[in-house]
NUTOR-132546 format. One record per residue (C-alpha): chain; residue number from 1; x, y, z. Coordinates in Angstrom, 1 decimal. Layout:
# NUTOR-132546
<node ch="A" i="NUM" xx="X" yy="Y" zz="Z"/>
...
END
This chain:
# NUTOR-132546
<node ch="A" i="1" xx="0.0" yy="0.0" zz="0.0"/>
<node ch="A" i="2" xx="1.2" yy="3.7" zz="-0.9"/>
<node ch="A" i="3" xx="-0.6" yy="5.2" zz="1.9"/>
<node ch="A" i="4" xx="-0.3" yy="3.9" zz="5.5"/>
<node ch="A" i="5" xx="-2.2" yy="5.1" zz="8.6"/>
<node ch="A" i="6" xx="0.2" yy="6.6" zz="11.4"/>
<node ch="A" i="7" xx="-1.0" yy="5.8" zz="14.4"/>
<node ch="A" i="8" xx="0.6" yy="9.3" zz="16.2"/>
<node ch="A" i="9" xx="-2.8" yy="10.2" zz="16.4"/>
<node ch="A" i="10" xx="-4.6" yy="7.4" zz="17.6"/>
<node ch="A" i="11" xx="-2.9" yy="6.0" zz="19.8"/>
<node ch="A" i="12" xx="-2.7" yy="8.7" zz="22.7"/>
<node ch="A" i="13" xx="-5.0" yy="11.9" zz="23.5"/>
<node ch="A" i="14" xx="-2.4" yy="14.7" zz="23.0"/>
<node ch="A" i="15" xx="-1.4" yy="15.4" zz="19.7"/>
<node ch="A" i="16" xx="-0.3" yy="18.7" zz="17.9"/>
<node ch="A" i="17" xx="-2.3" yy="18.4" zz="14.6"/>
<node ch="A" i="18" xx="-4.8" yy="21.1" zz="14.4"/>
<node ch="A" i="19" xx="-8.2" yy="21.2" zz="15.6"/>
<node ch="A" i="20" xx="-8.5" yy="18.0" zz="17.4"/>
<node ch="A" i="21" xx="-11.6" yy="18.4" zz="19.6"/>
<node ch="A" i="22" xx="-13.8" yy="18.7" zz="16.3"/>
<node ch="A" i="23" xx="-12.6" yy="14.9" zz="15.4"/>
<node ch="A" i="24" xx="-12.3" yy="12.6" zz="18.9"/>
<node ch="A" i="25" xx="-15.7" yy="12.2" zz="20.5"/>
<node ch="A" i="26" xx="-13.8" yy="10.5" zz="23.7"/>
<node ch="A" i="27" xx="-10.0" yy="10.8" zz="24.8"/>
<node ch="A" i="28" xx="-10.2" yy="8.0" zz="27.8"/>
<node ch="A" i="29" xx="-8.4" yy="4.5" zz="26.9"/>
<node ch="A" i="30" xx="-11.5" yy="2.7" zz="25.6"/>
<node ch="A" i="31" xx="-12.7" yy="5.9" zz="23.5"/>
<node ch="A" i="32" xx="-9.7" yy="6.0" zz="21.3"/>
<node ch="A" i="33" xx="-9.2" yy="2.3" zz="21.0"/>
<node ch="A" i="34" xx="-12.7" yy="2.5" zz="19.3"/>
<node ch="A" i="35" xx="-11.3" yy="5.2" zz="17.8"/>
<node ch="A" i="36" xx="-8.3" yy="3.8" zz="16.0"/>
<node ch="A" i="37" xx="-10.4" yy="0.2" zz="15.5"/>
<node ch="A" i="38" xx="-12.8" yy="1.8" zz="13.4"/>
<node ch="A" i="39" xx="-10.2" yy="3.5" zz="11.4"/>
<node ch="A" i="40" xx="-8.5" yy="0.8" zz="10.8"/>
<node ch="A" i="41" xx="-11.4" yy="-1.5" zz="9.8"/>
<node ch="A" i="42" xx="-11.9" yy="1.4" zz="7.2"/>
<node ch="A" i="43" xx="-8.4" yy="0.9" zz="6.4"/>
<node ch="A" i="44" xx="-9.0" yy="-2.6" zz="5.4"/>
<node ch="A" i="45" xx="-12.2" yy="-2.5" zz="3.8"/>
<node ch="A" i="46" xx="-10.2" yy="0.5" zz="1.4"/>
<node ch="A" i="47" xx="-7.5" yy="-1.9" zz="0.6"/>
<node ch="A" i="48" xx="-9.8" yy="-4.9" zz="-0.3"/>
<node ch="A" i="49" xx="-11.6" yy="-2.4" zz="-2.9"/>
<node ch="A" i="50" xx="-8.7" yy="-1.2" zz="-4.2"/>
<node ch="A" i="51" xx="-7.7" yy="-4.7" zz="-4.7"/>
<node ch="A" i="52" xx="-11.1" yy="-5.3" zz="-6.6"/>
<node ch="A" i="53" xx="-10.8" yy="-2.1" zz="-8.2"/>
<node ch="A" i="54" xx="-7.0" yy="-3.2" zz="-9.9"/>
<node ch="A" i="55" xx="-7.8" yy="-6.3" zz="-10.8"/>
<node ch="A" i="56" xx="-8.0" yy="-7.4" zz="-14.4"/>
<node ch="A" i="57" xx="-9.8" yy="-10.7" zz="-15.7"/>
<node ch="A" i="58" xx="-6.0" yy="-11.4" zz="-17.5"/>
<node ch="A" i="59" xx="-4.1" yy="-10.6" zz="-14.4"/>
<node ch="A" i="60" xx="-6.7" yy="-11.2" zz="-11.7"/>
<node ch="A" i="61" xx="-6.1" yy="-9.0" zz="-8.1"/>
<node ch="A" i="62" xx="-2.7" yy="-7.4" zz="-7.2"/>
<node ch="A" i="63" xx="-3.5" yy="-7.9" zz="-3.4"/>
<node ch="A" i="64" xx="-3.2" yy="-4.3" zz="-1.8"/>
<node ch="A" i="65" xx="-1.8" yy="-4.9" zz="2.0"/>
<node ch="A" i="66" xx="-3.1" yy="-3.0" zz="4.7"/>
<node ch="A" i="67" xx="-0.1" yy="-0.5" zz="6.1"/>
<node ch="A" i="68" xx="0.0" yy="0.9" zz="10.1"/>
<node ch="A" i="69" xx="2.7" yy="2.6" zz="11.3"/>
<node ch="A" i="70" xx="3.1" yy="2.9" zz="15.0"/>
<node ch="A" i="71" xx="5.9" yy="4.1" zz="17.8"/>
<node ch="A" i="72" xx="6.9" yy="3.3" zz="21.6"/>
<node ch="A" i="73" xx="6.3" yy="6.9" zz="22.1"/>
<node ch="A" i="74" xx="2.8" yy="7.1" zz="20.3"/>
<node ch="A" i="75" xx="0.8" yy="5.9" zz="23.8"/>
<node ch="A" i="76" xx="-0.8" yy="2.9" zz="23.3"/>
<node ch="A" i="77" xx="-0.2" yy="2.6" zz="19.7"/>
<node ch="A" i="78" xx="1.4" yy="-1.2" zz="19.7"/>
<node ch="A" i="79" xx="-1.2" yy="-2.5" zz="21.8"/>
<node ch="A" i="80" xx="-4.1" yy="-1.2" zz="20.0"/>
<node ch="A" i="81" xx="-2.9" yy="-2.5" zz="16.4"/>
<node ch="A" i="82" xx="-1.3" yy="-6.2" zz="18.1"/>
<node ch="A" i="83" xx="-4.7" yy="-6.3" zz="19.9"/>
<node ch="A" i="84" xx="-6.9" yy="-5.0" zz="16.6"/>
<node ch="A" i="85" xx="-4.8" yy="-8.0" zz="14.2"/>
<node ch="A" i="86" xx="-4.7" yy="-10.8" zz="16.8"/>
<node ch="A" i="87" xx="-8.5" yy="-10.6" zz="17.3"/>
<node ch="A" i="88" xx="-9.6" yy="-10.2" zz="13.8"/>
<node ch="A" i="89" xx="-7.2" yy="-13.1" zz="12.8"/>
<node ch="A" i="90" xx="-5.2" yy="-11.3" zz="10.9"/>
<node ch="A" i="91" xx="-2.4" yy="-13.1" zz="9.0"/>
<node ch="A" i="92" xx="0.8" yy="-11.7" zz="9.3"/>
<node ch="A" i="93" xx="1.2" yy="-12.1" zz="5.5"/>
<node ch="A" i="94" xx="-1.5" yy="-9.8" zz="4.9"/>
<node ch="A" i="95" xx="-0.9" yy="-6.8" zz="6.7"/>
<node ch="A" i="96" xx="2.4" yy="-4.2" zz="6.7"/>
<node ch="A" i="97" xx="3.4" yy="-3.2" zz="10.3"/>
<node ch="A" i="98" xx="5.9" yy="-0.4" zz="11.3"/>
<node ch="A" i="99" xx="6.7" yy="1.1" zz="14.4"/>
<node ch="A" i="100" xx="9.7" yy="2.5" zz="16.1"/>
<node ch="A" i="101" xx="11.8" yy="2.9" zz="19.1"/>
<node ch="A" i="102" xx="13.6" yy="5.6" zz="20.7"/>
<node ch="A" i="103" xx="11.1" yy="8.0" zz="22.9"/>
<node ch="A" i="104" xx="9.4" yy="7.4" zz="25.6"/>
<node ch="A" i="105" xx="5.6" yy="8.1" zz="26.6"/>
<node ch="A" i="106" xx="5.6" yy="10.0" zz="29.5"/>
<node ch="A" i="107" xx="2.5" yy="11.9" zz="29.4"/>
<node ch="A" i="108" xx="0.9" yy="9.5" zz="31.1"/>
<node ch="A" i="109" xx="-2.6" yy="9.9" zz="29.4"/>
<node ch="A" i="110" xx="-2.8" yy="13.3" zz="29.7"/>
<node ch="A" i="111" xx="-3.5" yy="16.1" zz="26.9"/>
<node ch="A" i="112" xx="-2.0" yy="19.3" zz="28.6"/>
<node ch="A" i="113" xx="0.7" yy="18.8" zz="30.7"/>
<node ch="A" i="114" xx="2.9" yy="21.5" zz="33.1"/>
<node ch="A" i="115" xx="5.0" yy="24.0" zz="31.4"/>
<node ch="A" i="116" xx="8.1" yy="22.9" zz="30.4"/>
<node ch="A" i="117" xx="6.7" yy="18.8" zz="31.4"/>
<node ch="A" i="118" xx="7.7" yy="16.5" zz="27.9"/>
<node ch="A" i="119" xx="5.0" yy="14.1" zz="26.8"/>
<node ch="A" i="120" xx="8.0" yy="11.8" zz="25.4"/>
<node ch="A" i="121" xx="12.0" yy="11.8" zz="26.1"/>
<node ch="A" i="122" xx="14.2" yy="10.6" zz="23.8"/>
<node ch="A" i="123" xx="16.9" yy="8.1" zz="24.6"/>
<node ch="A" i="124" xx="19.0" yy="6.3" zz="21.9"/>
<node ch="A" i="125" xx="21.1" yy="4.4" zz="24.2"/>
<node ch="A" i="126" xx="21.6" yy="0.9" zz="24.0"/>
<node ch="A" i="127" xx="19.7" yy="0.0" zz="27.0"/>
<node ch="A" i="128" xx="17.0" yy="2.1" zz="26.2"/>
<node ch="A" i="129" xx="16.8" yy="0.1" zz="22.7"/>
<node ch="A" i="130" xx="17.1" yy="-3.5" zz="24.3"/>
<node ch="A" i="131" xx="14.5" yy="-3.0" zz="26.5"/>
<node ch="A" i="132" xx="11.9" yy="-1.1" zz="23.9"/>
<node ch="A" i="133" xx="12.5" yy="-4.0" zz="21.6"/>
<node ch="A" i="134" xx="11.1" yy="-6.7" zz="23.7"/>
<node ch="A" i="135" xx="8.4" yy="-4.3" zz="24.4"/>
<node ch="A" i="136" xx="7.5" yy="-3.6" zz="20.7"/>
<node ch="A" i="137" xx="8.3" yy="-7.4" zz="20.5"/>
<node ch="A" i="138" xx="5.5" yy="-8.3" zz="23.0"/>
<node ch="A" i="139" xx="2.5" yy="-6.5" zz="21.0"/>
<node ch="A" i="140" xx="3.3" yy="-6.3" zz="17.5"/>
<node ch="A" i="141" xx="6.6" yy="-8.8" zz="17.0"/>
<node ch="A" i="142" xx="5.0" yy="-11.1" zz="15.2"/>
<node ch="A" i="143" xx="4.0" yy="-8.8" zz="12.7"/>
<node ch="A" i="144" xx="6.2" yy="-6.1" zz="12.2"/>
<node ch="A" i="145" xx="7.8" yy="-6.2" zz="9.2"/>
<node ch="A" i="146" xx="10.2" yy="-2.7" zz="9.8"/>
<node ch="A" i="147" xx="12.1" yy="-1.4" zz="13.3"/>
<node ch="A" i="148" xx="12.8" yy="2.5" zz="12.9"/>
<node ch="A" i="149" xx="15.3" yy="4.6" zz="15.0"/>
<node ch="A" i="150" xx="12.6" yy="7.6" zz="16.4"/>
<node ch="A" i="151" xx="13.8" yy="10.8" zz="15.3"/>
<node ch="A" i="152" xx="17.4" yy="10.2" zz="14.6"/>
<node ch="A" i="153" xx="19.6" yy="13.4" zz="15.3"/>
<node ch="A" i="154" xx="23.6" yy="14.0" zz="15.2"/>
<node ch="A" i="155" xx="23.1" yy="15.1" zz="18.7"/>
<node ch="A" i="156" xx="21.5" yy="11.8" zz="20.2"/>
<node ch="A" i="157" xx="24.8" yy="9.4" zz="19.5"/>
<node ch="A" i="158" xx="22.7" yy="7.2" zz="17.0"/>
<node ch="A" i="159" xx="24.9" yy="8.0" zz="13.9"/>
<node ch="A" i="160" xx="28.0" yy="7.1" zz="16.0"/>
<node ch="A" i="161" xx="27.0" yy="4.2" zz="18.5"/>
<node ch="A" i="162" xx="28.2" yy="1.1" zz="16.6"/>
<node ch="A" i="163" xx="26.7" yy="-1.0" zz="20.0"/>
<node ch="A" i="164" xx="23.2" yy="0.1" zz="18.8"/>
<node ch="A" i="165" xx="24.1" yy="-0.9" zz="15.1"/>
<node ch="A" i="166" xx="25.7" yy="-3.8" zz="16.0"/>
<node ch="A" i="167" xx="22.2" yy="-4.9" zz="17.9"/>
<node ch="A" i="168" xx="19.8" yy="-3.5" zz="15.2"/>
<node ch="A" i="169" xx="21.6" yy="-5.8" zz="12.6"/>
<node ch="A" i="170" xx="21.4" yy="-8.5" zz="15.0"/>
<node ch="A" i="171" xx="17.8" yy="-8.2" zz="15.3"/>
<node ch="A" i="172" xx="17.5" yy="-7.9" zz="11.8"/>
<node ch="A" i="173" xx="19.2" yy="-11.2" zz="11.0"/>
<node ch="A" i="174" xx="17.2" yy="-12.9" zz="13.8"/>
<node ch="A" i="175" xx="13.7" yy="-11.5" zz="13.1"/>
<node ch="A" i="176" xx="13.9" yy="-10.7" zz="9.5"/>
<node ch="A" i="177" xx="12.8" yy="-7.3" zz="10.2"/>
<node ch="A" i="178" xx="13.6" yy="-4.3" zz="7.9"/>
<node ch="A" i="179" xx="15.2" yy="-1.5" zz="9.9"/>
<node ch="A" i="180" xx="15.0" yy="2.0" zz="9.2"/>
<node ch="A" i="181" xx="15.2" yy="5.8" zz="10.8"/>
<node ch="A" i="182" xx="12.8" yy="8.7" zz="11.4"/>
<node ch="A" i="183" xx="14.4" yy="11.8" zz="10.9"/>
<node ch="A" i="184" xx="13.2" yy="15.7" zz="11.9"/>
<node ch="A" i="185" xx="14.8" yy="19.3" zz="12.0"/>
<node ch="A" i="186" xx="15.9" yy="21.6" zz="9.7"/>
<node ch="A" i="187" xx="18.7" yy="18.9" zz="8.9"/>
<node ch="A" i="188" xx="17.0" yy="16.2" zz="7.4"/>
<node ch="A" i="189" xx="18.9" yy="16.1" zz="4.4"/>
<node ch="A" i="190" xx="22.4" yy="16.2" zz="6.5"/>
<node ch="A" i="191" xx="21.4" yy="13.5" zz="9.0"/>
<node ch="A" i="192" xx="20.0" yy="10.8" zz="5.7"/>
<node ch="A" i="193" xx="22.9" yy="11.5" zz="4.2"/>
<node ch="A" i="194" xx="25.6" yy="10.7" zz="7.0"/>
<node ch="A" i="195" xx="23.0" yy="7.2" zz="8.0"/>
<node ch="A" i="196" xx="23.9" yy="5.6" zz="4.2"/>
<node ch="A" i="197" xx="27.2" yy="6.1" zz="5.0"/>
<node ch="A" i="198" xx="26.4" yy="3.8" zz="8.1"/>
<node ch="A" i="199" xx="27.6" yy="0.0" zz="7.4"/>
<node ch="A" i="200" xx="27.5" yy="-3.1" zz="9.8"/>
<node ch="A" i="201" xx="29.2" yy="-6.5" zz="9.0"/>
<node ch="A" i="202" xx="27.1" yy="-8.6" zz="7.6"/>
<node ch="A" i="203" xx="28.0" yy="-12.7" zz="9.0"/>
<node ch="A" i="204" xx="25.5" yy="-13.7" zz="6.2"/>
<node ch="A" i="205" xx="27.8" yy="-12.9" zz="3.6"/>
<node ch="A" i="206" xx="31.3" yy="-14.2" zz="3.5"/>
<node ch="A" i="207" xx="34.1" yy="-13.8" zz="0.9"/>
<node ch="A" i="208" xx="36.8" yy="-16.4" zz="1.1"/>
<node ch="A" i="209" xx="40.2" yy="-15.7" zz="0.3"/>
<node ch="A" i="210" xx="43.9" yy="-17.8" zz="0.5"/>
<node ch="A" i="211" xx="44.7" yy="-16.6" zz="3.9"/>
<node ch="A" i="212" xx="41.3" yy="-15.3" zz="5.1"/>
<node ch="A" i="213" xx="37.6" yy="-15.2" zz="5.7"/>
<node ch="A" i="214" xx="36.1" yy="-11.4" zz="5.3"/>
<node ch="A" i="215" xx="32.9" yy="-10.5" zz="6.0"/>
<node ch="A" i="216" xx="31.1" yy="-8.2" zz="4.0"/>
<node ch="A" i="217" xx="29.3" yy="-4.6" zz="5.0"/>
<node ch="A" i="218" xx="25.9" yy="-3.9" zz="4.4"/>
<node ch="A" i="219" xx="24.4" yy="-0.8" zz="4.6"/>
<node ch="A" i="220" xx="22.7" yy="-1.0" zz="8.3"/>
<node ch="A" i="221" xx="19.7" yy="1.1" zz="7.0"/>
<node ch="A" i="222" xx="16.5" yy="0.0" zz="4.6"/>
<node ch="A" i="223" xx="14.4" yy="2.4" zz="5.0"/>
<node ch="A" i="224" xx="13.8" yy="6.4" zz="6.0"/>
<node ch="A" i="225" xx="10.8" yy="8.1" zz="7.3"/>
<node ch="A" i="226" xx="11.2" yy="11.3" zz="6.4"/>
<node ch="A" i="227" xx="9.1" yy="15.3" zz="6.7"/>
<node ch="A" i="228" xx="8.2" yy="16.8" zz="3.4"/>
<node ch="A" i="229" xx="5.2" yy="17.9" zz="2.3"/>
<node ch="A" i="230" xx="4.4" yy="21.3" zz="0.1"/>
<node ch="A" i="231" xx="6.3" yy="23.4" zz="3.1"/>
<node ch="A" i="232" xx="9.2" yy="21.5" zz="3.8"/>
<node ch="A" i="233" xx="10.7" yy="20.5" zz="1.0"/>
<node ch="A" i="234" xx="14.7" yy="20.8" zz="1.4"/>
<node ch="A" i="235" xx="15.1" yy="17.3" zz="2.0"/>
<node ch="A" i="236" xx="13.9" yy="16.4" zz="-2.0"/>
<node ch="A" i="237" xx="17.7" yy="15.9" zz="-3.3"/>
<node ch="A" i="238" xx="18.5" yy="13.5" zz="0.0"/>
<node ch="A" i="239" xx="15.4" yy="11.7" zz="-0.9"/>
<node ch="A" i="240" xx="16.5" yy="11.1" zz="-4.3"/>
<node ch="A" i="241" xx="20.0" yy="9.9" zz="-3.3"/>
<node ch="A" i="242" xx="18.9" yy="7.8" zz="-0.8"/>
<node ch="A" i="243" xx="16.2" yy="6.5" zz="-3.3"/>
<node ch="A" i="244" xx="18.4" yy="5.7" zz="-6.2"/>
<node ch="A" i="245" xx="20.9" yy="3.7" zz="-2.9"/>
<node ch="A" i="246" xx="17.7" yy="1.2" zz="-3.0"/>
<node ch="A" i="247" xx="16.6" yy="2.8" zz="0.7"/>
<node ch="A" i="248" xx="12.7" yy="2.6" zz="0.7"/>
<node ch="A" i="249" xx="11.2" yy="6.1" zz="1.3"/>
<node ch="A" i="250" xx="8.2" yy="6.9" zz="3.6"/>
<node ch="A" i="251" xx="7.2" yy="10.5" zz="4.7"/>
<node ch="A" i="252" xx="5.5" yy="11.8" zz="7.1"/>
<node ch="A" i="253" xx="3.2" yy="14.7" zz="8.0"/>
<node ch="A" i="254" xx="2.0" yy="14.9" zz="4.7"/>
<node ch="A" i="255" xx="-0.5" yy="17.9" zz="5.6"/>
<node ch="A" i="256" xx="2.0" yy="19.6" zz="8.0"/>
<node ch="A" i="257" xx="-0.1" yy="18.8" zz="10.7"/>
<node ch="A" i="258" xx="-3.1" yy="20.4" zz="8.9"/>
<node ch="A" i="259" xx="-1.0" yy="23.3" zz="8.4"/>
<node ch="A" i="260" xx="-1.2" yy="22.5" zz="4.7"/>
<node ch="A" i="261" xx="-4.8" yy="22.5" zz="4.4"/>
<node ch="A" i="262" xx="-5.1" yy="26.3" zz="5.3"/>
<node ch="A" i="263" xx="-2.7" yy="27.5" zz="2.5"/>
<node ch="A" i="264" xx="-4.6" yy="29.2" zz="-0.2"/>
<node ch="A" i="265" xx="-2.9" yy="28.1" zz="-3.1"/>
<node ch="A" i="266" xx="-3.2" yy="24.2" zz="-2.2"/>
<node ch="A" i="267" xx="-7.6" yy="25.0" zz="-1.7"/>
<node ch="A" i="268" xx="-7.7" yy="26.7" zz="-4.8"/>
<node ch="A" i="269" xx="-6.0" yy="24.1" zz="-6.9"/>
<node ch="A" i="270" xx="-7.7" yy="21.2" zz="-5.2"/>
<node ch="A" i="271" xx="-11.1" yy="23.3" zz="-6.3"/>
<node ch="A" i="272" xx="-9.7" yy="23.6" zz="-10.2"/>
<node ch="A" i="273" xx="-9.4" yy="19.6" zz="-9.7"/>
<node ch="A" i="274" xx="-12.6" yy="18.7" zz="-8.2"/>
<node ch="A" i="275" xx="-10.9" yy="16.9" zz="-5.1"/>
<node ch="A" i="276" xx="-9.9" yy="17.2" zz="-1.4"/>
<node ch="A" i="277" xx="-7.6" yy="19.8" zz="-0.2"/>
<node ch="A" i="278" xx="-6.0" yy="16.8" zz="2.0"/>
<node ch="A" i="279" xx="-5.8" yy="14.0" zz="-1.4"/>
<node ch="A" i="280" xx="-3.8" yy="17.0" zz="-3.6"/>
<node ch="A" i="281" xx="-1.1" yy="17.8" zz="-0.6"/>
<node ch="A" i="282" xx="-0.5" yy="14.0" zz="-0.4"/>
<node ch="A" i="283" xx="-0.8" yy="13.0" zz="-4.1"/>
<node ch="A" i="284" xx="1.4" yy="16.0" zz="-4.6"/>
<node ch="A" i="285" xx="3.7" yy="14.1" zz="-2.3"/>
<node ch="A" i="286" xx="3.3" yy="10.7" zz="-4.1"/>
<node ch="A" i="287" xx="4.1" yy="12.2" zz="-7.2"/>
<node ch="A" i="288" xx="7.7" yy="13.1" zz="-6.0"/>
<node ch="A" i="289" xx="10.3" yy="11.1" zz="-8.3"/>
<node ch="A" i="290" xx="12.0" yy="9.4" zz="-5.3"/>
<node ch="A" i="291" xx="8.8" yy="7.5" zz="-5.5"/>
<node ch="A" i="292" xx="8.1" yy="7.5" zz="-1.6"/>
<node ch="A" i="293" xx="5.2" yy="5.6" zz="0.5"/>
<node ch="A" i="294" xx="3.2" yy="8.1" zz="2.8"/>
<node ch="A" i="295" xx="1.5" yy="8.2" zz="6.0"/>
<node ch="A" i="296" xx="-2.0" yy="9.4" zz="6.6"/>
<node ch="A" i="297" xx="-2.6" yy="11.0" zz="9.9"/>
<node ch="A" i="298" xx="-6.1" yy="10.5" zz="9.8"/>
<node ch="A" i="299" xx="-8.2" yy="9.8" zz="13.4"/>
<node ch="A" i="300" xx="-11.6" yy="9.8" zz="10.9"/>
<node ch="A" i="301" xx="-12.9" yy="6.9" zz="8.7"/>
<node ch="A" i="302" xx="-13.5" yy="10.4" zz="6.5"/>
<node ch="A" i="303" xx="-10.6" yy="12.0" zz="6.8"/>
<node ch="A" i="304" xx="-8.6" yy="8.2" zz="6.0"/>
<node ch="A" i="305" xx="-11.0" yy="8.0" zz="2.9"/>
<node ch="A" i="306" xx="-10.1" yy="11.3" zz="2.0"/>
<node ch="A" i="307" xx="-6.4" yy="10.7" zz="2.2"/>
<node ch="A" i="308" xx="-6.6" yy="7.9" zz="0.0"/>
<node ch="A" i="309" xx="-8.2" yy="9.6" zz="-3.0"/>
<node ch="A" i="310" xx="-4.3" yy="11.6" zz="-3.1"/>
<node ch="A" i="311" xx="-3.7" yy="7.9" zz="-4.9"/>
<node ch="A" i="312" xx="-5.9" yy="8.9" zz="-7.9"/>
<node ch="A" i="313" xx="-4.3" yy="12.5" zz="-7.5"/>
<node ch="A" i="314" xx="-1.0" yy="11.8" zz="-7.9"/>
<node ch="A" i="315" xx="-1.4" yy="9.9" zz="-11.3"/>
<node ch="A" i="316" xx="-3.2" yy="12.9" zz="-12.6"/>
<node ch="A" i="317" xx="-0.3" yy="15.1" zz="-11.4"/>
<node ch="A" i="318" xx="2.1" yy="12.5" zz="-13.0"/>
<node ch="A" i="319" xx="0.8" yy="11.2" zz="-16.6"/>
<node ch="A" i="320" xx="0.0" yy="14.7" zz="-18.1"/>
<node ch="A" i="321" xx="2.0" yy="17.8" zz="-19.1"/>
<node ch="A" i="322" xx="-1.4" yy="19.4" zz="-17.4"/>
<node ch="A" i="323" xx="-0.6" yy="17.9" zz="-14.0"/>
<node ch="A" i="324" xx="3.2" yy="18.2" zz="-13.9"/>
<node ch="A" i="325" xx="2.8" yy="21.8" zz="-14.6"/>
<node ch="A" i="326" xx="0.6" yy="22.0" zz="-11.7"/>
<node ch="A" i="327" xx="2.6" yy="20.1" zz="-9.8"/>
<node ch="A" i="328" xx="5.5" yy="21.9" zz="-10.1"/>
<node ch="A" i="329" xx="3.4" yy="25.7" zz="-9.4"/>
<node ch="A" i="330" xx="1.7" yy="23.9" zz="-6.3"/>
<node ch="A" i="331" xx="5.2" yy="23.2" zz="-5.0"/>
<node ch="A" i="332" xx="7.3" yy="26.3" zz="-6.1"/>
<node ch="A" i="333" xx="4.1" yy="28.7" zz="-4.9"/>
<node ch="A" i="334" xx="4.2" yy="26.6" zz="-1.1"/>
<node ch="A" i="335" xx="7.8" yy="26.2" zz="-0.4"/>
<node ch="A" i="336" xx="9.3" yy="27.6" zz="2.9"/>
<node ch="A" i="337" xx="12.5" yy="27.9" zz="4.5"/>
<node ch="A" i="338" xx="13.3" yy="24.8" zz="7.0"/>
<node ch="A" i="339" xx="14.0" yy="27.3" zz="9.4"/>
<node ch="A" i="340" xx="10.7" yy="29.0" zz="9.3"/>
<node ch="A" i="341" xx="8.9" yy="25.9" zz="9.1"/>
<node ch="A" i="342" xx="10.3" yy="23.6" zz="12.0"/>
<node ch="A" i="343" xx="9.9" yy="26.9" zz="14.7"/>
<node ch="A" i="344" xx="6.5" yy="27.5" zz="13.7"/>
<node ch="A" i="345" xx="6.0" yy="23.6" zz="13.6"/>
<node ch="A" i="346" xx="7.4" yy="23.5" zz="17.4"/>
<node ch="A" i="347" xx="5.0" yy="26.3" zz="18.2"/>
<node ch="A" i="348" xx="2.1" yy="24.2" zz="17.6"/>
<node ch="A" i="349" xx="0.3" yy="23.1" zz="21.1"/>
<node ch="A" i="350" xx="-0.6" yy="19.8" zz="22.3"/>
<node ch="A" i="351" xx="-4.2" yy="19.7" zz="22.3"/>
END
């Protein structure tokens, strides 16, 4: 699937996306577990009629798999999805799960917190990674298919800490998990960069010489998870490179935590198209040439429908001189400095 449901908002009360109150009827446990259950049963039902939709009578179905991305950090995210596939007997095979490790939850069910309280700390130590592993292990391990580094920053050690690469690759060998990293900041091109460079020995493959065995590197990274959306859009050339190294792509905040939606030039395009403010910001994301997957932050069976029209967006924005010329005005008429865009992004509140 090209679109994924984050589960950043489902999965705890407090988020910063905009205008929350208008969209969760109940913020105790139970009420957003119903919540993000009925979001992603829509998510389900959308993939089994795109499936229908694609098929061919030559070809038959191309099945579409169901993607959720979750985090330590997002609350109860893990629970809520291991809980949601184990009692709808869900196959492993037939569902994508993500998540990550990295932060901590903190905010202990709360929405506003003290000033100055965190509702998650960040810790990239090995300890901190060995003992959020089993934990992500325990609700989802038998389904997650990709382990990400939360938030991955020069100043947090991760880039450097070969004891943390050294364990990553281990689980990766043992589990047959993908791993990847989440990046944020201003930096995001820097920090993608400098993780390709990153290489573990690999004990799968050998090369054998007159006087030696050798091991060789692999890259210890599959995948990044990435901001860009019509704003932020200084990572692009990273994206690429990393693309064209064979790392899977995946961004996040598609809609700039609704940010996006209130820009005038993004409503009056989507208008001209006949579609969803939300579907052009993403399907102006999926049309990006280092072909990335994207996360929908919907917390609506709406809002998730919504999102997934972008799909039939971003062919229209692809196929025709039309669309790529739109395409390319949408994205020069939005773009913003990294600077400006990560302060006023920190300025958003929890709500």
């Amino acid at each position: 699937m090209k679109i994924g449901l984050g589960m950043a908002a489902l999965g705890r009360p407090g988020y910063i996306n905009l205008q929350r109150n208008t969209h969760l009827a109940s913020r105790t446990i139970d009420g957003m577990q119903q919540q993000a259950n009925a979001v992603i049963d829509e998510l389900f039902q959308q993939c089994l009629e795109i499936t229908k939709k694609n098929s061919t009578e030559t070809e038959g179905a191309k099945i579409v798999v169901p993607w959720l991305d979750c985090a330590r950090s997002y609350g109860l995210s893990e629970k809520f999805v291991g809980q949601y596939l184990r009692e709808n007997n869900v196959r492993p095979e037939d569902v994508y799960i993500s998540s990550k490790w990295g932060y901590t939850y903190v905010a202990d069910w709360k929405v506003e917190l003290g000033e100055g309280e965190p509702h998650e700390v960040k810790d990239h130590s090995l300890e901190n990674f060995m003992k959020q592993v089993q934990e992500t292990d325990s609700h989802i391990g038998n389904y997650l298919n990709l382990y990400q580094v939360h938030s991955a920053t020069f100043d947090s050690g991760i880039l450097t800490n070969t004891q943390v690469h050294e364990a990553l690759h281990k689980y990766r060998v043992e589990k047959g998990w993908k791993l990847g990293l989440s990046v944020s900041g201003p930096n995001q091109d820097e920090i993608i960069r400098e993780a390709l460079k990153i290489k573990v020995d690999d004990e799968r493959s050998t090369t054998v010489t007159s006087s030696m065995t050798k091991r060789k590197q692999t890259p210890l990274f599959d995948s990044v998870q990435c901001t860009y959306n019509i704003f932020e859009q200084r990572p692009g050339p990273a994206l690429m490179e990393a693309h064209n190294a064979g790392i899977d792509i995946i961004i996040k905040e598609g809609l700039a935590n609704g940010r996006a939606l209130l820009h005038p030039k993004l409503v009056n395009m989507a208008q001209k198209l006949g579609c969803s403010a939300d579907a052009l910001a993403l399907g102006a994301i999926l049309a990006q040439p280092f072909q990335p997957r994207v996360l929908s932050g919907a917390v609506t069976k709406e809002q998730l429908r919504s999102n997934l029209d972008a799909l039939d967006i971003a062919e229209k924005l692809m196929e025709t001189e039309e669309g790529k010329g739109m395409l390319k005005e949408l994205m020069d008429g939005c773009k913003m400095e990294s600077e400006t865009y990560w302060k006023e992004r920190s300025a958003l509140k929890w709500n």
